[in-house]
C-alpha positions as CSV (number, residue, x, y, z in Angstrom):
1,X,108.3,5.0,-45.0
2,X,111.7,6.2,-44.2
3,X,114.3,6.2,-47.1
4,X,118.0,6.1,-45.8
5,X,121.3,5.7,-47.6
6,X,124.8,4.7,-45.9
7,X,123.2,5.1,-41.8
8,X,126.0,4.8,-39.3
9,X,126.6,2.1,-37.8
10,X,125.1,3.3,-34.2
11,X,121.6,4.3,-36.1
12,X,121.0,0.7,-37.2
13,X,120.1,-0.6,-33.8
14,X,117.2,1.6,-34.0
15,X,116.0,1.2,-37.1
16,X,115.4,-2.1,-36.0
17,X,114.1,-1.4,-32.7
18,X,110.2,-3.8,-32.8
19,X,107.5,-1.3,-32.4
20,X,106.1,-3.8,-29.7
21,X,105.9,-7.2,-28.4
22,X,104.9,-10.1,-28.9
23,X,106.6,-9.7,-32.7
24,X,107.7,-12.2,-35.3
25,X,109.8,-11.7,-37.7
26,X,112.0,-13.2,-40.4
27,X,114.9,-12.3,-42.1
28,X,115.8,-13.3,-45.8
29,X,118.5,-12.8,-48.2
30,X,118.1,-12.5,-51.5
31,X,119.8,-11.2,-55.1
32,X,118.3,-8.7,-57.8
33,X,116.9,-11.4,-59.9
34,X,115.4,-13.2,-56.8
35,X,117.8,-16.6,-55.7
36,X,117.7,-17.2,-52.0
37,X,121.0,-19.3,-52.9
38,X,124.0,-19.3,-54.6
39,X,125.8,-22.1,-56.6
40,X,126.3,-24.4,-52.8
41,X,122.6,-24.2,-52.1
42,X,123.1,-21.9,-49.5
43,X,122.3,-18.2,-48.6
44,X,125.7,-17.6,-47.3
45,X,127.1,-18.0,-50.4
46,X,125.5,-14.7,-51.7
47,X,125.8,-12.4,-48.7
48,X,128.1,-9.9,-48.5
49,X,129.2,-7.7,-45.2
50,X,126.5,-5.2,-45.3
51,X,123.8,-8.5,-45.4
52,X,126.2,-9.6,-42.1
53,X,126.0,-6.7,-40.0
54,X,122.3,-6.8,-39.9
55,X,121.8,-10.5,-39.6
56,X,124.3,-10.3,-36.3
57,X,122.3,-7.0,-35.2
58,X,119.0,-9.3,-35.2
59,X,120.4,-11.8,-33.2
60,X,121.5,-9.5,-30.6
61,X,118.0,-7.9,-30.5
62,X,115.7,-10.8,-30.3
63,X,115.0,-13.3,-27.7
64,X,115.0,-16.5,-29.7
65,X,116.3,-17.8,-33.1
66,X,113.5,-19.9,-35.1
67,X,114.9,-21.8,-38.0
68,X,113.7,-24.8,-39.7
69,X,116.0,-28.0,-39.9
70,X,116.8,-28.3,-43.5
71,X,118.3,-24.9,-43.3
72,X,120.1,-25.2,-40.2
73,X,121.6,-28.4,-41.8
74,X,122.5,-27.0,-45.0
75,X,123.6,-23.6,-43.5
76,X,126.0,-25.8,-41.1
77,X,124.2,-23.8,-38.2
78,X,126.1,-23.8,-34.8
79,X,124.9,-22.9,-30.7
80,X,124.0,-19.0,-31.3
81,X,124.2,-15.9,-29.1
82,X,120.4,-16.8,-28.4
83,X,118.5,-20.0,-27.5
84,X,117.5,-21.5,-30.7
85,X,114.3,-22.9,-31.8
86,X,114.8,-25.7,-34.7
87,X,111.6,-26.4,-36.6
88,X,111.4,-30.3,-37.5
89,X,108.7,-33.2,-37.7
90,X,112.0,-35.5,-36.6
91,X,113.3,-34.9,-32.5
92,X,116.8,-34.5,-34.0
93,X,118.9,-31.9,-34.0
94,X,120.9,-31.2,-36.9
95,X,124.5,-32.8,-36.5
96,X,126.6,-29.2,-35.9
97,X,123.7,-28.5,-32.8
98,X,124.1,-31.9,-31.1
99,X,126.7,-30.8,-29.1
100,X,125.1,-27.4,-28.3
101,X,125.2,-26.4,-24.4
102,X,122.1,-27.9,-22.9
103,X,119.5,-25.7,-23.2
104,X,120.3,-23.6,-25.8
105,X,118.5,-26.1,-28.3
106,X,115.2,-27.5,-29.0
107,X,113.8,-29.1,-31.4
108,X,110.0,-28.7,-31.9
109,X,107.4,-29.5,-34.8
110,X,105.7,-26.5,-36.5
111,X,102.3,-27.7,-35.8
112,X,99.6,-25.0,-35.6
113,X,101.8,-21.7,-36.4
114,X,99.6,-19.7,-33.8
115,X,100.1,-22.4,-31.1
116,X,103.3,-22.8,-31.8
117,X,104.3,-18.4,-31.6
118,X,102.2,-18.6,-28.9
119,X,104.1,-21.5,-27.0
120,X,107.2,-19.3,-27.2
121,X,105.8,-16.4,-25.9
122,X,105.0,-18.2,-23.0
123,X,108.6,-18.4,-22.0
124,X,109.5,-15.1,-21.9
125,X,110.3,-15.1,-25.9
126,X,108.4,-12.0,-26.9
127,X,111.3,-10.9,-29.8
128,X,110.8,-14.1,-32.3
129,X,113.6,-14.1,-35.0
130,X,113.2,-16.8,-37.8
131,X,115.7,-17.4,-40.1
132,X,113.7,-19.7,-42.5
133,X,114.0,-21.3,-44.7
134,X,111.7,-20.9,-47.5
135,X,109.2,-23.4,-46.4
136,X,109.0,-22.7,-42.9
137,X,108.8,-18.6,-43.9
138,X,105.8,-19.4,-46.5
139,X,103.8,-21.8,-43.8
140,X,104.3,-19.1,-41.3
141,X,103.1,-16.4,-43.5
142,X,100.0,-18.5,-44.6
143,X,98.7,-18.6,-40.8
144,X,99.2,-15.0,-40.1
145,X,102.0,-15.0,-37.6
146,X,104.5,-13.1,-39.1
147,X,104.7,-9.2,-38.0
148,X,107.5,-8.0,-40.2
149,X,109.6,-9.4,-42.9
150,X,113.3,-7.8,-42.9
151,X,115.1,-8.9,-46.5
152,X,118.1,-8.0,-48.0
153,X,118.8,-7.8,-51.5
154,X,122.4,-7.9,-52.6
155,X,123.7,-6.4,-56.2
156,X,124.1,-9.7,-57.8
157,X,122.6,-11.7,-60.7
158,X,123.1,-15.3,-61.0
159,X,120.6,-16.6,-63.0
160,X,120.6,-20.5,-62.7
161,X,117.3,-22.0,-61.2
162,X,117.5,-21.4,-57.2
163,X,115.2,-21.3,-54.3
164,X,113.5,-18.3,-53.7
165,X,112.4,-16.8,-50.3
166,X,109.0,-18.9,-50.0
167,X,109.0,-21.8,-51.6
168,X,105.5,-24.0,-51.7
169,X,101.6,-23.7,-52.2
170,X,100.8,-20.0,-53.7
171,X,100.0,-17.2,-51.1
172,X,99.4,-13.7,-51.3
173,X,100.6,-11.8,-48.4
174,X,100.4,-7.5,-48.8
175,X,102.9,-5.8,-47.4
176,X,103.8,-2.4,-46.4
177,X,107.2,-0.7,-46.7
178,X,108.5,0.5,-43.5
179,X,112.4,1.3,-44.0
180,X,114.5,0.9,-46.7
181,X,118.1,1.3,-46.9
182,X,121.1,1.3,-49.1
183,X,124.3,0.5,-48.8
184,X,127.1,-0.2,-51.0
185,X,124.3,-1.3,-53.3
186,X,122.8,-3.7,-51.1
187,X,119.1,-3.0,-50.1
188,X,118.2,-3.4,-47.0
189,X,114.5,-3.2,-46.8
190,X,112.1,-3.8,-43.4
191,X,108.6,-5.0,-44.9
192,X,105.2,-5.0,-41.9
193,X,103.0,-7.7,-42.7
194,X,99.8,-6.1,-43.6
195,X,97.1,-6.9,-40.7
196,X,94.6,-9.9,-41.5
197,X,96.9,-10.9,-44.0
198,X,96.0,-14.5,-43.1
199,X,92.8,-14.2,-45.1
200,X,94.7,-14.1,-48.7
201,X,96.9,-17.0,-47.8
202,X,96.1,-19.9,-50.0
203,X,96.4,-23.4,-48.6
């Protein structure tokens, strides 16, 4: 585990270099008492610049962008600096993405999680980010396809009931700490997904 507080800028990129490919992993926001959301239902209502600067550094590094549809539509997701995967049991794209350079979007159900990682591999996507939401992040973790979870937690309460990072049927997924850094009180922590995690997920 490496502990680091305040790393420059140019250090961040390899801190969150994968350790190999194929990998998956997901990216969550959170605050000290554990909303994925602020007041607007949304996790962009609780990030803060620190939060940003990683979330555009994972973009730039991975190959594809995996988000599920209820998210993209509350988020008011647009085309990104990646092609991007939306995860939906209806072949519609959310109404900000219909307009996205063709391409650039798909829209795919979730299915099996391991065919489904595996079908993007296929093309050439070996660096999977997912951006949630909860549902899509606790159904993924449940069949074992997740390598890393990378979650920030920012120094706010807000008390109120909110979503959290998973939301759904019970799970329990160990993980191991592999970086954790602060900066200006935020917490940015990268969490491996312990291997045959799969095996303590509850359905």
């Amino acid at each position: 585990m490496r502990v680091l507080v305040g790393p420059r800028t140019d250090d961040l990129d390899e801190l969150y270099a994968v350790p190999r490919r194929p990998w998956l992993r997901v990216n969550m926001i959170s605050t000290v008492d554990g909303a994925a959301t602020g007041d607007s239902g949304k996790s962009g209502s609780i990030n803060n610049a620190v939060d940003k600067q990683v979330f555009h550094l994972l973009r730039a590094q991975c190959d594809v962008i995996v988000v599920g549809a209820g998210t993209a539509r509350i988020e008011g997701y647009g085309p990104a600096v990646r092609p991007l995967v939306v995860v939906s049991r209806q072949d519609t794209a959310p109404e900000g993405l219909r307009d996205a350079p063709p391409g650039s979007v798909s829209v795919e159900p979730l299915g099996d999680p391991v065919a489904f990682k595996a079908s993007l591999v296929e093309r050439g996507w070996t660096n999977i980010l997912c951006e949630g939401g909860p549902s899509l992040l606790r159904d993924l973790l449940a069949a074992g396809v997740v390598d890393e979870l990378c979650s920030t937690t920012v120094p706010r309460l807000i008390g109120g009931d909110h979503l959290r990072i998973t939301s759904g049927p019970p799970i329990d997924v160990p993980l191991d700490l592999h970086t954790l850094i602060e900066a200006e009180g935020t917490l940015l922590a990268r969490w491996l997904v312990s291997p045959g995690s799969e095996s303590a997920a509850s359905s």
